[in-house]
ZADO-1210 file (C-alpha; in nm, 4 decimals, padded with zeros to 6 digits):
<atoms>
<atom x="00.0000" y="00.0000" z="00.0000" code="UNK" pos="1"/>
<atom x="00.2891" y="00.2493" z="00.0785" code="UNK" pos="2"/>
<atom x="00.3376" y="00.2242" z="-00.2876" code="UNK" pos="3"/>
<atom x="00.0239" y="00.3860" z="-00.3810" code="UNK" pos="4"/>
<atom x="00.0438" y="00.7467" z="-00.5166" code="UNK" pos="5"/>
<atom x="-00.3069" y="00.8721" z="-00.6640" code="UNK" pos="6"/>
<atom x="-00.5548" y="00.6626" z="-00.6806" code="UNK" pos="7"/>
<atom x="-00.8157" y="00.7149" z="-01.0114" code="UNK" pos="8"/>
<atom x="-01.1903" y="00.6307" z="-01.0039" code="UNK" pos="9"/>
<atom x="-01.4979" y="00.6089" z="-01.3033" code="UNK" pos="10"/>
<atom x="-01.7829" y="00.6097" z="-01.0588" code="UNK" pos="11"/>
<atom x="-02.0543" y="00.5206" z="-01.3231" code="UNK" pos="12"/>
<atom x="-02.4697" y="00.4945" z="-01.2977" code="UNK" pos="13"/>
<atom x="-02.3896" y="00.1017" z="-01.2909" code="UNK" pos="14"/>
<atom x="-02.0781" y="00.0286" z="-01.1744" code="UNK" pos="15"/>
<atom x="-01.7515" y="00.1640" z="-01.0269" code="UNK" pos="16"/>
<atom x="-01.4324" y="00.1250" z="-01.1831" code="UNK" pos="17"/>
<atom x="-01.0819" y="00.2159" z="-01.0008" code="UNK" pos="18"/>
<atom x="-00.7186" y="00.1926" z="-01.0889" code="UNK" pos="19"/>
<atom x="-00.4651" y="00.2150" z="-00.8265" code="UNK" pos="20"/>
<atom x="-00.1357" y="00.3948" z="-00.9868" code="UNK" pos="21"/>
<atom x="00.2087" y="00.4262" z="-00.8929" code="UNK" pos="22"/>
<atom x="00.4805" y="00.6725" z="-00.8077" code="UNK" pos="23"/>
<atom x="00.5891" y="00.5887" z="-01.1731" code="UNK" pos="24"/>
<atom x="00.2581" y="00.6075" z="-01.2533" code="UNK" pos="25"/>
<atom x="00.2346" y="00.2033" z="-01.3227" code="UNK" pos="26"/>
<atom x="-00.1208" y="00.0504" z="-01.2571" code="UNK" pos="27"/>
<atom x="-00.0608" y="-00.1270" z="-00.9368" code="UNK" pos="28"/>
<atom x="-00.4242" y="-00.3012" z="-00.9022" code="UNK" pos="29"/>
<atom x="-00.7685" y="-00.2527" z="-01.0462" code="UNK" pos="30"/>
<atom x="-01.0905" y="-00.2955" z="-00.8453" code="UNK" pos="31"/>
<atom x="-01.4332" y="-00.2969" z="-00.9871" code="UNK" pos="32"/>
<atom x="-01.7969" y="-00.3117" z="-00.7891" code="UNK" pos="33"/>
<atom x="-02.1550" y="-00.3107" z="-00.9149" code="UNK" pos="34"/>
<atom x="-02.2346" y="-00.0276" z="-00.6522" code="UNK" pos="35"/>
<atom x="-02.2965" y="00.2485" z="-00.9079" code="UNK" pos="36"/>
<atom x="-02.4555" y="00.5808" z="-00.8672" code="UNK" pos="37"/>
<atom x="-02.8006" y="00.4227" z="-00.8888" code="UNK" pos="38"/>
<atom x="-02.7570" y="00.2050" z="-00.6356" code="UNK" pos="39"/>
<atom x="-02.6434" y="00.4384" z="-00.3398" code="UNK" pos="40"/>
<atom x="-02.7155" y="00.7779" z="-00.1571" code="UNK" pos="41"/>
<atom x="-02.4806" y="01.0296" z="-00.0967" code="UNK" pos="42"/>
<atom x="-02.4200" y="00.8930" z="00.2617" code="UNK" pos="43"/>
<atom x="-02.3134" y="00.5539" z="00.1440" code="UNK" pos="44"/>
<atom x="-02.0516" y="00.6277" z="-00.1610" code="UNK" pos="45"/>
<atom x="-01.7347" y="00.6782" z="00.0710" code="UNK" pos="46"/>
<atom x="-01.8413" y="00.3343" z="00.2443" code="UNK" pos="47"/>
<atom x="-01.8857" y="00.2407" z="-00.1374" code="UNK" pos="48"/>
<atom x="-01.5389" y="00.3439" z="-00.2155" code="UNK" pos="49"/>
<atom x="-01.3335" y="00.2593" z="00.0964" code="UNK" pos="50"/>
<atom x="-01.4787" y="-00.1266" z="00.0101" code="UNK" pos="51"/>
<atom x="-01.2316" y="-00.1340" z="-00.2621" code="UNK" pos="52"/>
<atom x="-00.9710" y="00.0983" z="-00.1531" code="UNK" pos="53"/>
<atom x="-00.9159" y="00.0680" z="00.2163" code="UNK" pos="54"/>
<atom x="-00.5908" y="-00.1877" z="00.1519" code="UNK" pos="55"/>
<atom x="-00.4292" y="00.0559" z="-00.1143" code="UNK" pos="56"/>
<atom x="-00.4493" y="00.4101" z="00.1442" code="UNK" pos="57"/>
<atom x="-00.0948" y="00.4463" z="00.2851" code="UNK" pos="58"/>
<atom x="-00.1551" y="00.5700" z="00.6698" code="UNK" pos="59"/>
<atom x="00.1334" y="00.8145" z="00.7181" code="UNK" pos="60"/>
<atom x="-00.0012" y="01.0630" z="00.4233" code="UNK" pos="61"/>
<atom x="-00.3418" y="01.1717" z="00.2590" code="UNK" pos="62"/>
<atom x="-00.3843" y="01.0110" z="-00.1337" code="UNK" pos="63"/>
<atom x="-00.5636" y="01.1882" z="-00.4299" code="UNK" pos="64"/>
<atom x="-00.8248" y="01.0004" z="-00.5365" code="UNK" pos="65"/>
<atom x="-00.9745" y="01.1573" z="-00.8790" code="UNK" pos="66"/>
<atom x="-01.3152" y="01.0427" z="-01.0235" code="UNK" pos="67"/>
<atom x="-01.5280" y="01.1429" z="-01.2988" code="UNK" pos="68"/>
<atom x="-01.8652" y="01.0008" z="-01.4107" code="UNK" pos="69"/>
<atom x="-02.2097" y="01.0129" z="-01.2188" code="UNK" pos="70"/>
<atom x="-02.0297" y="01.0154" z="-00.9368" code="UNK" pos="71"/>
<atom x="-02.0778" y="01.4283" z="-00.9432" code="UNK" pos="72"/>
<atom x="-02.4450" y="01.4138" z="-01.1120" code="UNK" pos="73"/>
<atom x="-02.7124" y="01.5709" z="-00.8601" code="UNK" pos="74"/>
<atom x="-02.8271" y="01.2163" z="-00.7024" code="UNK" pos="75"/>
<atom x="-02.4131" y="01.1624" z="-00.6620" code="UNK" pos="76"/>
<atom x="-02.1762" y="01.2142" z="-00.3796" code="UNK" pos="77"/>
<atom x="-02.1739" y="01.5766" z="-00.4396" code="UNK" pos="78"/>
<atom x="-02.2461" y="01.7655" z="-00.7565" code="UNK" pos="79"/>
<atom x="-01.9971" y="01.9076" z="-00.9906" code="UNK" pos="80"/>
<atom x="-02.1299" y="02.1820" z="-01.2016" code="UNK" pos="81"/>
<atom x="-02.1039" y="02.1362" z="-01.5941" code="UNK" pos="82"/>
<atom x="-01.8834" y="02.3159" z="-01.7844" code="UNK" pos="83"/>
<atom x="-02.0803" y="02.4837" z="-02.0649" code="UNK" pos="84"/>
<atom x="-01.9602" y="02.4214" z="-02.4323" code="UNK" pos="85"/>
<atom x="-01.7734" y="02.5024" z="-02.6061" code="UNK" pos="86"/>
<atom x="-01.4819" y="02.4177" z="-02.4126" code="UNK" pos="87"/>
<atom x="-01.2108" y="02.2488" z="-02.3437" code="UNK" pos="88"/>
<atom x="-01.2825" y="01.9233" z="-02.1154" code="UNK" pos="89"/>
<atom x="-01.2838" y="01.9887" z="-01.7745" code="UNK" pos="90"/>
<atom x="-00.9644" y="02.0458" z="-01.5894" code="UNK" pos="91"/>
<atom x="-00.8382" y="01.9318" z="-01.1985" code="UNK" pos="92"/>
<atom x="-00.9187" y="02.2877" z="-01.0709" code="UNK" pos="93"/>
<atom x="-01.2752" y="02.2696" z="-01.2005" code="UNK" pos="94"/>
<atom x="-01.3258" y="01.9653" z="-01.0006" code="UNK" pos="95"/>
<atom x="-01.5526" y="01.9823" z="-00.6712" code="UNK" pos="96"/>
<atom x="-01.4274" y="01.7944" z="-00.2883" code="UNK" pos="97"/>
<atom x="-01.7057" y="01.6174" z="-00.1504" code="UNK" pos="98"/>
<atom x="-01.6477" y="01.6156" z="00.2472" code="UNK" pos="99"/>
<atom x="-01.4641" y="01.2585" z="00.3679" code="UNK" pos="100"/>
<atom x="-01.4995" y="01.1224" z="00.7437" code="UNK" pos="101"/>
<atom x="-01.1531" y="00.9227" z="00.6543" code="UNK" pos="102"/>
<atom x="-00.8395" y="01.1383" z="00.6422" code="UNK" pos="103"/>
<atom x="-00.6096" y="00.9191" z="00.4615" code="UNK" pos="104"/>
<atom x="-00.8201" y="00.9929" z="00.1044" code="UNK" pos="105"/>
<atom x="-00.8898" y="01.3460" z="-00.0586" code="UNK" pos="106"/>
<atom x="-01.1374" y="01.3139" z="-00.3240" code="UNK" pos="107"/>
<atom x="-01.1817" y="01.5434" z="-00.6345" code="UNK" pos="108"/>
<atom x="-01.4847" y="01.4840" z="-00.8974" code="UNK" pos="109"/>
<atom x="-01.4542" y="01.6675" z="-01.2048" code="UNK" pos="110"/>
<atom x="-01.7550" y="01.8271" z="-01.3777" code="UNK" pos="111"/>
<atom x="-01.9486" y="01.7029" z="-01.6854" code="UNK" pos="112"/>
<atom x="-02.0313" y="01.9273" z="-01.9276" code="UNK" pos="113"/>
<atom x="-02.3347" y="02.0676" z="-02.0998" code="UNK" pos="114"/>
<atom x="-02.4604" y="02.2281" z="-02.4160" code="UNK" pos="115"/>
<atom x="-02.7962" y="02.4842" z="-02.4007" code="UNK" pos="116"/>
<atom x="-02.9166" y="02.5144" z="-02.7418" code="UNK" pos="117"/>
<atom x="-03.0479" y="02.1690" z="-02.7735" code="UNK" pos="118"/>
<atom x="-02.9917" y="02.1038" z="-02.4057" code="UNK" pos="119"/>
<atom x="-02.7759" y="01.8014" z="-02.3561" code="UNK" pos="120"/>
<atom x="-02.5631" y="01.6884" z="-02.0722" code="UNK" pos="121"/>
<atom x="-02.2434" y="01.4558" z="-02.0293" code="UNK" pos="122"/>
<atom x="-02.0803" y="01.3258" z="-01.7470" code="UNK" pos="123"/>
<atom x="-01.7869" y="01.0612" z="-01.8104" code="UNK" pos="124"/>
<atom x="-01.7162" y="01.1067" z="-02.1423" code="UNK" pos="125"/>
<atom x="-01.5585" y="01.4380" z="-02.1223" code="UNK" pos="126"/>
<atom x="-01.2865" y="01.2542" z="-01.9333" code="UNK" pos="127"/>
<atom x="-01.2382" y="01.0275" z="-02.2043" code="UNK" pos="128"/>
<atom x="-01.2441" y="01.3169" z="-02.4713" code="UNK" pos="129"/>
<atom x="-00.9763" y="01.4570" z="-02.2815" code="UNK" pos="130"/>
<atom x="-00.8139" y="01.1321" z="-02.2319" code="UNK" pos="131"/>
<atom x="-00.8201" y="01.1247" z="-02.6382" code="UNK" pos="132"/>
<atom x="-00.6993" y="01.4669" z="-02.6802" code="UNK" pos="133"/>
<atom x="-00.3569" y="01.3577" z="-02.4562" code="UNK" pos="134"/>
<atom x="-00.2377" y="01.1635" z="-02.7237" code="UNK" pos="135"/>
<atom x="-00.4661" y="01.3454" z="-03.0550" code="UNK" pos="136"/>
<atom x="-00.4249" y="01.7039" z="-02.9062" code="UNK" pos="137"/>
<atom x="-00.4340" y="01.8452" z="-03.3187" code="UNK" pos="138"/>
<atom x="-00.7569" y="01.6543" z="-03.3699" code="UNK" pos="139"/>
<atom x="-01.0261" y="01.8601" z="-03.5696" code="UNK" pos="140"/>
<atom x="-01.3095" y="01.6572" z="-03.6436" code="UNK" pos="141"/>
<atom x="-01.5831" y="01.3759" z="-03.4762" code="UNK" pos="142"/>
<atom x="-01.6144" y="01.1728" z="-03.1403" code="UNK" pos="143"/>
<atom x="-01.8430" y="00.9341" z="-03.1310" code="UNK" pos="144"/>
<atom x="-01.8751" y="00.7472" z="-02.7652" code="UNK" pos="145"/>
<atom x="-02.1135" y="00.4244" z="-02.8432" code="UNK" pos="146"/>
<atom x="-02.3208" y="00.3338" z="-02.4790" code="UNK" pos="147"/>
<atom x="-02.6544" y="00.3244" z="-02.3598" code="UNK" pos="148"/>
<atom x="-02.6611" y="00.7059" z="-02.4367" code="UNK" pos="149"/>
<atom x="-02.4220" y="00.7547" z="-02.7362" code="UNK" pos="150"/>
<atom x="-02.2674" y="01.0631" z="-02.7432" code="UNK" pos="151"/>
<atom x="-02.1394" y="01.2760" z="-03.0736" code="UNK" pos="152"/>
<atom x="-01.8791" y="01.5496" z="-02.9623" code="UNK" pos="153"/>
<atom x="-01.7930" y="01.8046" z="-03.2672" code="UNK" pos="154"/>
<atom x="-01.4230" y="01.8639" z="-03.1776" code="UNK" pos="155"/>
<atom x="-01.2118" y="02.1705" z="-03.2534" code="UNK" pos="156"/>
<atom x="-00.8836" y="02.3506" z="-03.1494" code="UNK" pos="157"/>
<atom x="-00.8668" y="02.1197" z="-02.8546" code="UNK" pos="158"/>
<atom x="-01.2387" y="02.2025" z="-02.7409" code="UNK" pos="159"/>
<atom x="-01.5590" y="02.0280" z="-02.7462" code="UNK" pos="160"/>
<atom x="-01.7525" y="02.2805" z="-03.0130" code="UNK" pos="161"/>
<atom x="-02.0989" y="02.0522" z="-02.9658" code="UNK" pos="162"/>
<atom x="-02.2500" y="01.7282" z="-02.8816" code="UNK" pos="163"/>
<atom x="-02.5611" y="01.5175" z="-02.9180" code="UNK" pos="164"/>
<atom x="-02.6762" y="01.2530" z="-02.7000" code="UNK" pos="165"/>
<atom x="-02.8788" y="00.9402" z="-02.8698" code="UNK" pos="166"/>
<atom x="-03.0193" y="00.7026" z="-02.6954" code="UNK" pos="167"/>
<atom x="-03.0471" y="00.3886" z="-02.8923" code="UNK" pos="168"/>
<atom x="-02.8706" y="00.1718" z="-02.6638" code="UNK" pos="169"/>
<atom x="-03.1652" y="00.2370" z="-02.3817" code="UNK" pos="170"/>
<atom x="-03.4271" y="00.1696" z="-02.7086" code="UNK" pos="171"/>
<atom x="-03.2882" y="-00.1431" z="-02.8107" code="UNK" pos="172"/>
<atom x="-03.2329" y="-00.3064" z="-02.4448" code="UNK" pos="173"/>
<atom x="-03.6422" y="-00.1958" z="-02.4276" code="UNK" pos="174"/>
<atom x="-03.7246" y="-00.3107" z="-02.7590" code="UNK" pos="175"/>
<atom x="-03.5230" y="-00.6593" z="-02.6918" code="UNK" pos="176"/>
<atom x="-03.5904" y="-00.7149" z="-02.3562" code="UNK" pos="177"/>
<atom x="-03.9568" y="-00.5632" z="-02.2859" code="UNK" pos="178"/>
<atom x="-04.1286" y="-00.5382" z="-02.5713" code="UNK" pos="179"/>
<atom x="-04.3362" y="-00.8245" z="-02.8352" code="UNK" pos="180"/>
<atom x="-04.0185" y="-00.8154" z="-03.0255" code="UNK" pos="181"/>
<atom x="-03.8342" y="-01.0130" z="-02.7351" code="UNK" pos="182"/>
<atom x="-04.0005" y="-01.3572" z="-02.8505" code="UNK" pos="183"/>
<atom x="-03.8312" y="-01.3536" z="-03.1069" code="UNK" pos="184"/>
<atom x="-03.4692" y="-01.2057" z="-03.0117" code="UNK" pos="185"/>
<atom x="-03.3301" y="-01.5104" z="-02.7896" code="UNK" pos="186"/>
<atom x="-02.9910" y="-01.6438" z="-02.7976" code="UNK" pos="187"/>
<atom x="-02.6659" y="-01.5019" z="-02.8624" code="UNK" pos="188"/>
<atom x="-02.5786" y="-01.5265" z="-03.2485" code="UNK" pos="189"/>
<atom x="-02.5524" y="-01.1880" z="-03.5042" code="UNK" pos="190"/>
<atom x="-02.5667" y="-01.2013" z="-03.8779" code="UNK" pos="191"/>
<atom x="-02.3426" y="-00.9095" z="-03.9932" code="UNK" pos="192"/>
<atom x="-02.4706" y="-00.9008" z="-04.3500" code="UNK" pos="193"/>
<atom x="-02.8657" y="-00.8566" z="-04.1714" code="UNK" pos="194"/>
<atom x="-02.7132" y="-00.5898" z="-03.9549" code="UNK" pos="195"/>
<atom x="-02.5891" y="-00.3823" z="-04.3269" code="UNK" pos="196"/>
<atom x="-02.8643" y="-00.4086" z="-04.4746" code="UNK" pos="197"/>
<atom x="-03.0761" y="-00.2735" z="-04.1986" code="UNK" pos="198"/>
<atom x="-02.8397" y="00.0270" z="-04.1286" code="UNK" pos="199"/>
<atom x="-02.8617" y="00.0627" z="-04.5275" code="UNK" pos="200"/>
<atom x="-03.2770" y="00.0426" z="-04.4910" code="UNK" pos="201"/>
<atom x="-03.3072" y="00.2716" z="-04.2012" code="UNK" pos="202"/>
<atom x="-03.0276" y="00.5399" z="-04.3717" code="UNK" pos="203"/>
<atom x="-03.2484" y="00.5411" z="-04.6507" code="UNK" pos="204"/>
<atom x="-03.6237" y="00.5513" z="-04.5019" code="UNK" pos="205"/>
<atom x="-03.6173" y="00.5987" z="-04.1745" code="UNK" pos="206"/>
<atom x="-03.9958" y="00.6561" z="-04.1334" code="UNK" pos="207"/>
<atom x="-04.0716" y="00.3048" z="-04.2015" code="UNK" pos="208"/>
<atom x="-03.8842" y="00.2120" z="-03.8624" code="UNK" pos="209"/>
<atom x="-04.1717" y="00.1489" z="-03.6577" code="UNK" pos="210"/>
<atom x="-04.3415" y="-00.0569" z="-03.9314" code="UNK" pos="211"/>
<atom x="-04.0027" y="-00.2026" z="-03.9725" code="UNK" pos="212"/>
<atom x="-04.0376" y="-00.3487" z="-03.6302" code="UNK" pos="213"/>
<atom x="-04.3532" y="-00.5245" z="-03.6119" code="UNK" pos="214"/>
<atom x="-04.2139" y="-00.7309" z="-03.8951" code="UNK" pos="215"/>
<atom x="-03.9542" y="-00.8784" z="-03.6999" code="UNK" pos="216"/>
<atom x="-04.2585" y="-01.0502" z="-03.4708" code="UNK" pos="217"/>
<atom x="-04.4473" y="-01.1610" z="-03.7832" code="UNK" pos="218"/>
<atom x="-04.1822" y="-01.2792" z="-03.9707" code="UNK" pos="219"/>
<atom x="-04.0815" y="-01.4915" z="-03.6797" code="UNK" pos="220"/>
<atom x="-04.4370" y="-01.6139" z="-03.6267" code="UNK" pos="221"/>
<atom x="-04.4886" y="-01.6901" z="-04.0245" code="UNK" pos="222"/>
<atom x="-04.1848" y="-01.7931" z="-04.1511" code="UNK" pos="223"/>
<atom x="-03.9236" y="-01.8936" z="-03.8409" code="UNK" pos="224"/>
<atom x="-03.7408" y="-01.5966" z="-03.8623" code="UNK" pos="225"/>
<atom x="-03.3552" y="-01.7145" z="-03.7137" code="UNK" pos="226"/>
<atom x="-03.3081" y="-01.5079" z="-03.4067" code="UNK" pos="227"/>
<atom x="-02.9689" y="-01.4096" z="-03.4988" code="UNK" pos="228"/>
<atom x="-03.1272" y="-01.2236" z="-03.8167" code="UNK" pos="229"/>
<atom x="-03.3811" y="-01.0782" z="-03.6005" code="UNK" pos="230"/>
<atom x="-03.1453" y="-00.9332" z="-03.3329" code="UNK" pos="231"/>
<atom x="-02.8769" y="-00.7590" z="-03.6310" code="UNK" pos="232"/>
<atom x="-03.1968" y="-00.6152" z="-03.8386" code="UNK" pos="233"/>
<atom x="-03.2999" y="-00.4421" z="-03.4932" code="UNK" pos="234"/>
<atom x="-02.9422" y="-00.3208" z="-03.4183" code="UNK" pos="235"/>
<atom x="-02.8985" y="-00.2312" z="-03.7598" code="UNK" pos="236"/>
<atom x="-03.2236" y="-00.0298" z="-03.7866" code="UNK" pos="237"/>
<atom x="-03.1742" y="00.1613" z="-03.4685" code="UNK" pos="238"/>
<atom x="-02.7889" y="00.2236" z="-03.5183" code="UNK" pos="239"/>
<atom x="-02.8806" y="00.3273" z="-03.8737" code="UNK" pos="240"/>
<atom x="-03.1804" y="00.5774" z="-03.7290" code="UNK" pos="241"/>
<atom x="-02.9174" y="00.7876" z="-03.5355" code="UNK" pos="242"/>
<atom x="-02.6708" y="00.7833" z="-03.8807" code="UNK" pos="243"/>
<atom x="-02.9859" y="00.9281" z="-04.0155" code="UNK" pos="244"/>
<atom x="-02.9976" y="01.1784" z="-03.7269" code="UNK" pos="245"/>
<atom x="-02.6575" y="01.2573" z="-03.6634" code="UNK" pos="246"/>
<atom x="-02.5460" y="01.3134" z="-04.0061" code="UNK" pos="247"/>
<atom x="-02.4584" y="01.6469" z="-04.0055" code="UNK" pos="248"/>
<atom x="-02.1846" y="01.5446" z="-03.7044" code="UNK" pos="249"/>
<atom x="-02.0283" y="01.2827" z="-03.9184" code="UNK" pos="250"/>
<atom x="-02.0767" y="01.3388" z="-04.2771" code="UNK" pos="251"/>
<atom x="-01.7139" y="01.4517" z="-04.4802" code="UNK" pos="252"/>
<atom x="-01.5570" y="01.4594" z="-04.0992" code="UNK" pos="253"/>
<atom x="-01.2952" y="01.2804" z="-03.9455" code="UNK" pos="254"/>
<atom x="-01.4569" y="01.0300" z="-03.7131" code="UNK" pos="255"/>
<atom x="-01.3084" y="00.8454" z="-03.4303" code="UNK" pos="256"/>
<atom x="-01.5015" y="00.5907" z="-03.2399" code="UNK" pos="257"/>
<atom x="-01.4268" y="00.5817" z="-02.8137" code="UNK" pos="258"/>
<atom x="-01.5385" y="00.2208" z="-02.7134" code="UNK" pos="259"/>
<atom x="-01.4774" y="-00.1816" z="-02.6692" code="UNK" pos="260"/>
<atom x="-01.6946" y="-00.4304" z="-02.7094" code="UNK" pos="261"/>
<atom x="-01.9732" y="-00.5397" z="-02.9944" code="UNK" pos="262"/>
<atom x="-02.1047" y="-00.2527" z="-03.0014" code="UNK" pos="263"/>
<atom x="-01.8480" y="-00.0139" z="-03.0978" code="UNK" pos="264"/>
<atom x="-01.7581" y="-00.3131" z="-03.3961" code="UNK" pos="265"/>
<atom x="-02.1049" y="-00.2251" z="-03.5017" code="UNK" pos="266"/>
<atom x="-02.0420" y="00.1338" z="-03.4806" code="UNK" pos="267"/>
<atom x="-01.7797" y="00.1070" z="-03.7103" code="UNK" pos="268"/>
<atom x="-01.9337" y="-00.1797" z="-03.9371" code="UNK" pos="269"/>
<atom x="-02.2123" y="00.0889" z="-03.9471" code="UNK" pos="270"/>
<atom x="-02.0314" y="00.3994" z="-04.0353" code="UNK" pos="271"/>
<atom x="-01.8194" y="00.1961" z="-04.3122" code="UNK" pos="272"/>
<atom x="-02.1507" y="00.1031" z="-04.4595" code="UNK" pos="273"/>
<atom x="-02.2154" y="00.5292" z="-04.5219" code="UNK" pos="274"/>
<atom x="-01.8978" y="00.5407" z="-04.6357" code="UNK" pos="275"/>
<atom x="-01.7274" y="00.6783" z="-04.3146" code="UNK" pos="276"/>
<atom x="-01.3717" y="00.5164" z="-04.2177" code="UNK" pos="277"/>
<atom x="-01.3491" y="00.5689" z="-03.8266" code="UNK" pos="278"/>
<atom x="-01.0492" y="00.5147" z="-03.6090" code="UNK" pos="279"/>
<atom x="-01.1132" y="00.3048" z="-03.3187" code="UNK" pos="280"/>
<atom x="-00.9631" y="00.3999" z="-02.9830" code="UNK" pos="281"/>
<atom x="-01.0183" y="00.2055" z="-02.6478" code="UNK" pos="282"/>
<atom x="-01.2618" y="00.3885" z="-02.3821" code="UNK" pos="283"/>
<atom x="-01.0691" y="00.2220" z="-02.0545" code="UNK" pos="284"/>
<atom x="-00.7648" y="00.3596" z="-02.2348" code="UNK" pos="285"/>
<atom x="-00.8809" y="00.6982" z="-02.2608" code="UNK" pos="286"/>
<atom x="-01.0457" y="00.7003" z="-01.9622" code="UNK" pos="287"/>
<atom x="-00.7049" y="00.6380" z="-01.7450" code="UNK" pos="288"/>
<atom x="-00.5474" y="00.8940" z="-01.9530" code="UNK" pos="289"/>
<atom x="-00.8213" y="01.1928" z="-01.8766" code="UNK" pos="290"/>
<atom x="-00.7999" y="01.1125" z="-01.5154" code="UNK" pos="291"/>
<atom x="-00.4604" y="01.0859" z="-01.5554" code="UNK" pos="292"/>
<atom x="-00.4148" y="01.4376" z="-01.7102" code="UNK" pos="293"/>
<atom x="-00.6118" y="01.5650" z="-01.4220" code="UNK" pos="294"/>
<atom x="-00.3518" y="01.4028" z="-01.2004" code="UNK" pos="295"/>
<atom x="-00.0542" y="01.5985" z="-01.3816" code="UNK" pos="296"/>
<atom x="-00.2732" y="01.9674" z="-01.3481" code="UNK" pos="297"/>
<atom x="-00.2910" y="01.8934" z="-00.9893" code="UNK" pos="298"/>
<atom x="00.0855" y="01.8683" z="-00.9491" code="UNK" pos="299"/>
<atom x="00.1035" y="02.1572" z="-01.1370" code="UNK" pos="300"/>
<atom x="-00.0555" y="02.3880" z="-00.9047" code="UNK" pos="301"/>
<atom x="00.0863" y="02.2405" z="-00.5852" code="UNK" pos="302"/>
</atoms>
């Protein structure tokens, strides 16, 4: 533990994610917990975090711990206000202290940021932008963030210009998992040619979505639809639905995709399929490094 210097933390709605770094800023451990936002009051989230921590706080001296995420949203530990666009991310001395009972830990959570005219909000992924701007700092064009909520960040001159929040990851885990459609959506397989086409279908006439849909029930009822088919089509339509949308953000721009997983493969798959050719750049990555460059303004102004 006496090795520990700062100690970093993406305190999502979900989950809570922490890396434990070094004096030479190696990863000594990471910790992870399903005791997200959601799940806690603002009482509970320095038990929440001492849980995973407790072993790695030296006792002779206090430890930075730096989060980002939900962790500073209005239901969090303590709100951090957002940092209007445009802008450059968020920096260490916009972040807000949220008062600790243990004295070994002094905890920073750095704001999200928000846009007026359409009103959106992020929290979290302006630490990864930032994270991404460490290593891309002469980046002029597109981030796209895949997620429940996708986000689409117009980048300029090092600052976030504007951003739109989509939430086709919330629609599709309704549509798949509450909906009539879920009969027919078990299993685990994808067909990546059904998934083009759809994102081709719903690119070119996206009002016929919602007819679109019901077809995936009567197809499976009439003809055995495979499951695998069904689940790419309604991927593929929905994912296609915000290309419709967001095309102004990515259309003749350079586009970089912030994700892991599936679903950032069928961001990309998606965007190829418009004609885009998006770089693909690990979120845990990015995320590290944004907390990370928090970590190097706060030695700067001690």
């Amino acid at each position: 533990m006496s090795d520990t210097d700062w100690i970093a933390v993406d305190w999502g709605t979900s989950a809570l994610r922490v890396w434990v770094i070094g004096a030479d800023g190696s990863v000594l451990d990471r910790l992870r917990s399903d005791r997200g936002m959601a799940t806690l009051a603002p009482p509970a989230f320095e038990g929440a975090l001492l849980d995973l921590i407790d072993a790695h706080l030296p006792q002779a001296r206090v430890t930075p711990v730096i989060c980002c995420g939900m962790v500073g949203a209005r239901q969090g530990w303590v709100e951090a206000p957002y940092i209007a666009v445009p802008a450059a991310p968020p920096v260490f001395a916009q972040a807000v202290r949220p008062e600790v009972r243990d004295p070994r830990m002094a905890v920073h959570v750095l704001p999200g940021m928000r846009q007026d005219k359409p009103a959106d909000v992020m929290r979290g992924e302006e630490t990864q932008i930032a994270g991404f701007l460490t290593a891309h700092g002469d980046f002029d064009g597109v981030l796209c963030l895949p997620g429940t909520h996708s986000k689409w960040a117009r980048i300029s001159a090092g600052e976030v210009v504007s951003f739109r929040t989509v939430m086709t990851g919330e629609f599709f885990a309704l549509l798949s998992g509450q909906s009539v459609l879920r009969h027919g959506l078990d299993g685990a397989g994808w067909d990546d040619a059904a998934f083009a086409e759809a994102v081709d279908d719903a690119m070119t006439a996206p009002a016929q979505l919602t007819a679109r849909l019901f077809s995936l029930r009567a197809e499976g009822l009439l003809h055995g639809l495979d499951a695998a088919i069904a689940r790419a089509r309604l991927s593929g339509w929905l994912i296609g639905l915000e290309l419709a949308g967001t095309r102004p953000y990515w259309l003749g721009q350079n586009v970089a995709l912030i994700g892991d997983g599936a679903l950032t493969d069928r961001y990309a798959q998606a965007l190829r399929v418009v004609g885009a050719l998006p770089a693909v750049t690990d979120a845990t990555r990015v995320t590290l490094a944004g907390l990370t460059a928090a970590r190097m303004q706060m030695k700067g102004t001690t």
